[in-house]
N, C-alpha and C positions, 0 to 999 in steps of 0.2 A: 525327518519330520513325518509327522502321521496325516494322512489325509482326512482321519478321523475327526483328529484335532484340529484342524482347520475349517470341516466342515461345522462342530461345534461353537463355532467362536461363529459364524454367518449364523447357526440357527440363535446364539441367544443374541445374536442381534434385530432380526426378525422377530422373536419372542417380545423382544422391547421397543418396537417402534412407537409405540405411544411415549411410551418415556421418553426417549429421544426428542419426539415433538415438543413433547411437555417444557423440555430441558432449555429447549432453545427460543420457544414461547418465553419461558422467565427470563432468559437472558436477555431477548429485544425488547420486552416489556422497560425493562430499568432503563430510564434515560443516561447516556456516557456520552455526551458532545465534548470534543476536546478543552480538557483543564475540569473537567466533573466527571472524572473517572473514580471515584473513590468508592461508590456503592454499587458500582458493578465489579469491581477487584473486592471487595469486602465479599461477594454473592458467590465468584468463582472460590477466590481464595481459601472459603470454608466449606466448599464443597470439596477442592480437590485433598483438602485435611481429613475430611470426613472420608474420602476411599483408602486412608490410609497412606498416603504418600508423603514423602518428606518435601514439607511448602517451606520457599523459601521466599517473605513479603519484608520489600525492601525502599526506602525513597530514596530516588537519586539526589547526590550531592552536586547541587547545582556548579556551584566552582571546581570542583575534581571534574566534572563533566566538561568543562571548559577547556580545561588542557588539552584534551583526546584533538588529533587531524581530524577527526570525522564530525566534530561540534561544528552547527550555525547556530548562529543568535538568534536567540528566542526572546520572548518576552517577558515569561514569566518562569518562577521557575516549580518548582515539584515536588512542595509540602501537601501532604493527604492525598498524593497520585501515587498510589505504589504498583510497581511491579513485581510480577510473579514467575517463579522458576519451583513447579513440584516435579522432585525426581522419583520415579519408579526405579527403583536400584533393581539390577540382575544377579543372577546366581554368581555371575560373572564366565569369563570365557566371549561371551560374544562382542558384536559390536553395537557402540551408543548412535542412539539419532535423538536429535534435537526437533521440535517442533514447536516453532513461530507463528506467534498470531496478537491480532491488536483488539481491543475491546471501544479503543473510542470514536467515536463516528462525527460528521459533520454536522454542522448544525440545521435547525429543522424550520428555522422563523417562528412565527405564530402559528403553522401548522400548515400554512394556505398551500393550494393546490394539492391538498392532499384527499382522497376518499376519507379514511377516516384516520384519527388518530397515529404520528407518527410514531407513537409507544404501543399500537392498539396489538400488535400482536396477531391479530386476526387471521383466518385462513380460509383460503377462496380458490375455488378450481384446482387445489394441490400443491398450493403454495400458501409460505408464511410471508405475511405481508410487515413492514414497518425499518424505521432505518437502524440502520445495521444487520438486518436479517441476510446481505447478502455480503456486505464490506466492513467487518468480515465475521460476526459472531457466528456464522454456520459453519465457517471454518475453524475457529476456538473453539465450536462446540462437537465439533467431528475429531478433535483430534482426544479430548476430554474422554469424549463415550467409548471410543476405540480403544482407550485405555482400561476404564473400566471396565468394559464386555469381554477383554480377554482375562482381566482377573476372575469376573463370573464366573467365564470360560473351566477357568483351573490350570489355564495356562502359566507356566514357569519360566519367566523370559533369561536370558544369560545374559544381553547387555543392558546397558543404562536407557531407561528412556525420559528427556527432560522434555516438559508442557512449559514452553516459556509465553506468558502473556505478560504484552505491554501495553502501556499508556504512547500517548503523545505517536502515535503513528502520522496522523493527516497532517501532523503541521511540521515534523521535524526529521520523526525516528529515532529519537534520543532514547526510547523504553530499550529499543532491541540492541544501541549503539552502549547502552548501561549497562545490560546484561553481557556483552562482550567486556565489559570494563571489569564487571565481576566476575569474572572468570571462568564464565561459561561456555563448554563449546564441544562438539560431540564429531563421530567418526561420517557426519552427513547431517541432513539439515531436512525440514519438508515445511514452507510455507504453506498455509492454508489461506493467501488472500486469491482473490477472484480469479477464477480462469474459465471456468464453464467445465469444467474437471476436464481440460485440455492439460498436457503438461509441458511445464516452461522450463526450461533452463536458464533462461534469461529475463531480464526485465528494464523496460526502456530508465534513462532518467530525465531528470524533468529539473528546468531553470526559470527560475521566478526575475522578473528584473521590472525595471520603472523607467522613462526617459521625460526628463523634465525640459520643457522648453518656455524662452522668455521670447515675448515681443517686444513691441513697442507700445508703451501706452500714451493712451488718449480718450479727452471725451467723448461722448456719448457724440455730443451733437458735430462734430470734428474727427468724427471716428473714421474717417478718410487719409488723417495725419497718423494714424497707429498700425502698428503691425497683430497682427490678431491671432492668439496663441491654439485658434483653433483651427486654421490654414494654416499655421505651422505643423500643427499638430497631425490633420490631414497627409502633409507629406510624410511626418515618419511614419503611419500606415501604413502607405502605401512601399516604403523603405522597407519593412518589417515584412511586406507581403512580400515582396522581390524576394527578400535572403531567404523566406521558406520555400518561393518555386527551386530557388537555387538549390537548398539541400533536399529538397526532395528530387530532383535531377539528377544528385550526383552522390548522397550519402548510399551507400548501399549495406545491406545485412542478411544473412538466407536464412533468419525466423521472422524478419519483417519483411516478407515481400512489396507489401503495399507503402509505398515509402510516405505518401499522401497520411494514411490514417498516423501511421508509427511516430512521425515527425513534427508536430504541429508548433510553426513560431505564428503566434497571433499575440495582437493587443486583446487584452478583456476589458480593459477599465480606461475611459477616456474622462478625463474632469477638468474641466477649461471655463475660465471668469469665478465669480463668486456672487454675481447679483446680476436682477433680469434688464435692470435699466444699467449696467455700466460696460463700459470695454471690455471684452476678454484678453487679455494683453498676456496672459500665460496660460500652461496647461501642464499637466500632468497625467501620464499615459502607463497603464502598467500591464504585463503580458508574462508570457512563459515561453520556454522551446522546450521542445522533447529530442532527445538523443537517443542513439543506440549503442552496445557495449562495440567498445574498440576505438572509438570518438575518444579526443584527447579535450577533456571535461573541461578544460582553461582555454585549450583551442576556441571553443564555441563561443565562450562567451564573447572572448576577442575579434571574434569573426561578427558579432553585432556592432560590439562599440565601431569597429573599421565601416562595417555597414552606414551605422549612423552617420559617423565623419565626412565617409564619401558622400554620401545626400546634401550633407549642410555643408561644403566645399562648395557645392554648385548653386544654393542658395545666396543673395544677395543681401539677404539679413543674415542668416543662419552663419555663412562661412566667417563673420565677425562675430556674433554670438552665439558660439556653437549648442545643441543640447547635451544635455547631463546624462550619462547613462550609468545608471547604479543599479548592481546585483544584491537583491533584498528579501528576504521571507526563504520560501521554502526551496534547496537546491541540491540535488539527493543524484549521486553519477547512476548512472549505466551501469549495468553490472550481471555476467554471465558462467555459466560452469562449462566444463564439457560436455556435449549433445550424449558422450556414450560413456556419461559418469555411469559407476554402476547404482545408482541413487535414482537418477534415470531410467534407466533398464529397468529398476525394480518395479517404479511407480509404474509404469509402461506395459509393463509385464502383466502385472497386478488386475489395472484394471482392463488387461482385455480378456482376463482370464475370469471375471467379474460379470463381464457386460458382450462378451463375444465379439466385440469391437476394436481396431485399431485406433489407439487416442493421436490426438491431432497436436504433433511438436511444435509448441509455436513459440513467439516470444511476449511476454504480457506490455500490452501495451499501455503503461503506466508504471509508476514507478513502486520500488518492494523492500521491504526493509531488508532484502537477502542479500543487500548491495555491505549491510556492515558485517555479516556471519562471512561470507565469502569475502570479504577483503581482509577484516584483522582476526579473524576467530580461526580459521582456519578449518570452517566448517560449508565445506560445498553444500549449499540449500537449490531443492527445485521448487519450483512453485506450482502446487495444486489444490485446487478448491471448489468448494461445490457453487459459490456465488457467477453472475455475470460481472465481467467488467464492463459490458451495457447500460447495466441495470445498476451498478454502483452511485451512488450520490443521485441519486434520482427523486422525483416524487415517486409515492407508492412503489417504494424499493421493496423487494423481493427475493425470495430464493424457492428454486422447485424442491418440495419435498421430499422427491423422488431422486434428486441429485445431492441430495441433503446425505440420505440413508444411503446412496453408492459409498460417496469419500467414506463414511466412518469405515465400512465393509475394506474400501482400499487400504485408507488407514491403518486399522486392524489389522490384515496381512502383513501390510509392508513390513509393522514392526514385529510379526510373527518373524518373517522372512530373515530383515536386516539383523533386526536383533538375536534369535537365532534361540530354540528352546530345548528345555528339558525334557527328557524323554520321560 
């Protein structure tokens, strides 16, 4: 490989950092809260046509979807959500990589707590501001321009490079779980969701569940005769807090040191009575646990229900009316590569040959759609990108500009590197 040619592909991407900007301004400007992804895939979609690549926009078949082990139930399913797979075909001889990223974001409310506009796109002290600028359009749009700037470039790659961007990431992962179904899958893989352009090999998962408790009911004025679904409720809190000191004590993993952060079993949502003057006599409590790769994904949840059980055992109501504990919404495994994949290596390589820096191996602590490419696709994915997972889901979400313009540059290389060129 020429050092020439490598050095060309960083000047025209310097040459185009406005464009760059420009590129990713349009794309957080378009609102894609999950289930209205259709005109930000319509925006990419005919962009990535327009450099000439072979785009392949597809909806997923809601019932063929259902078959796959990796489907949960959703609730709607994915007319006018399309996904996308443009392939850069190589001269051939080399090796293919895949590159993963999702286009739809959380939702925003009426806007509140926000500076301004959560479409405004804006930019302040060096960064672009608005949601999804950080989770993860700056990394759908780093992997896009990398593509782009080496064809600038004049670069002639040998293997395949596929741009897969999906739908339906935050609530399920069914976009990237699709794209495996379609028969997509390359000799390595590189997510572009959040990391701080640290690189992961790993990525936590994350279990969604509900636990329903009944009291006893009673009047208002008699409400001494009832059992009260919100001191029931209380206890499984506190139930819930015990089994996180517990796996944080004893789950261990050498990219989550911090077992505290990596870990979290918390209730978020407590909803108990229905009116300000009558008994609370039930409740309803819903939460999540984070796991690490290695974690037997059924184990855990089993290790709640037994959790609960044992609580309401020692209850004097509860041990005759136990609560209900049901696994519901979004529940996405653990999922890890080898630390000395050479995918690893490269990205690693890359950007410290970039930035003069040693990058910081971690594991992302949240969960990544690289859990469906590395289990049925047969495509080991790392996870690197320019966004915070601090900063992700946030008000006045963010990405630094200047980490924005690293990944494409890393990008760029990598797939100089992996892919492999014509002289």
């Amino acid at each position: 490989m020429s050092a020439n040619s490598r050095q060309a592909v960083l000047d025209v991407i310097e040459q185009n950092r406005d464009k760059a900007i420009s590129f990713l301004q349009q794309m957080v400007a378009i609102p894609s809260v999950t289930g209205d992804e259709a005109a930000i895939q319509k925006f990419v979609g005919e962009y990535l046509d327009a450099l000439g690549l072979e785009v392949d926009v597809w909806e997923t078949d809601w019932e063929k979807l259902k078959t796959h082990p990796g489907y949960r139930p959703v609730a709607r399913g994915y007319e006018g959500r399309p996904n996308i797979v443009a392939t850069h075909k190589g001269t051939g001889g080399g090796k293919s990589l895949l590159l993963n990223g999702h286009t739809d974001v959380i939702p925003v409310g009426n806007g509140e707590g926000w500076t301004d506009s959560p479409w405004s796109a804006s930019i302040k002290d060096g960064r672009i501001y608005g949601r999804g600028s950080c989770d993860m359009k700056s990394g759908v749009a780093s992997h896009i321009l990398a593509v782009e700037f080496l064809k600038a470039a004049g670069v002639k790659l040998k293997g395949d490079v596929l741009i897969n961007v999906v739908i339906d990431e935050e609530v399920s992962g069914h976009g990237t779980l699709d794209t495996v179904m379609r028969g997509y899958k390359a000799d390595a893989g590189i997510s572009g969701e959040t990391s701080d352009l640290h690189v992961q090999p790993a990525c936590i998962g994350r279990i969604w569940f509900e636990i329903a408790v009944q009291g006893k009911p009673a009047g208002i004025q008699q409400r001494y005769l009832g059992i009260s679904g919100i001191e029931l409720g209380n206890k499984v809190v506190k139930a819930v807090q015990e089994l996180e000191d517990h796996r944080v004590a004893t789950v261990k993993h050498p990219l989550y040191p911090s077992a505290i952060d990596s870990l979290p079993c918390i209730i978020g949502s407590f909803q108990a009575g229905n009116y300000p003057s009558a008994f609370p006599d039930s409740a309803l409590l819903k939460g999540s646990i984070g796991t690490v790769p290695g974690e037997d994904h059924e184990g855990v949840k089993q290790s709640l229900v037994d959790k609960i059980a044992e609580m309401a055992a020692q209850d004097p109501w509860m041990k005759d009316h136990p609560p209900v504990v049901r696994f519901v919404g979004y529940d996405a495994q653990a999922s890890e590569i080898p630390h000395d994949h050479p995918i690893v290596d490269l990205v690693s390589k890359t950007y410290t040959e970039l930035t003069g820096k040693q990058p910081v191996i971690s594991g992302r602590q949240g969960a990544a759609d690289t859990r469906f490419l590395n289990l049925y696709a047969d495509t080991p994915t790392v996870i690197f990108g320019p966004g915070s997972t601090a900063v992700m889901h946030s008000n006045d979400e963010y990405v630094s500009i200047e980490d924005y313009i690293t990944a494409i540059k890393v990008m760029a290389l990598c797939i100089y590197d992996w892919c492999g060129v014509e002289d």
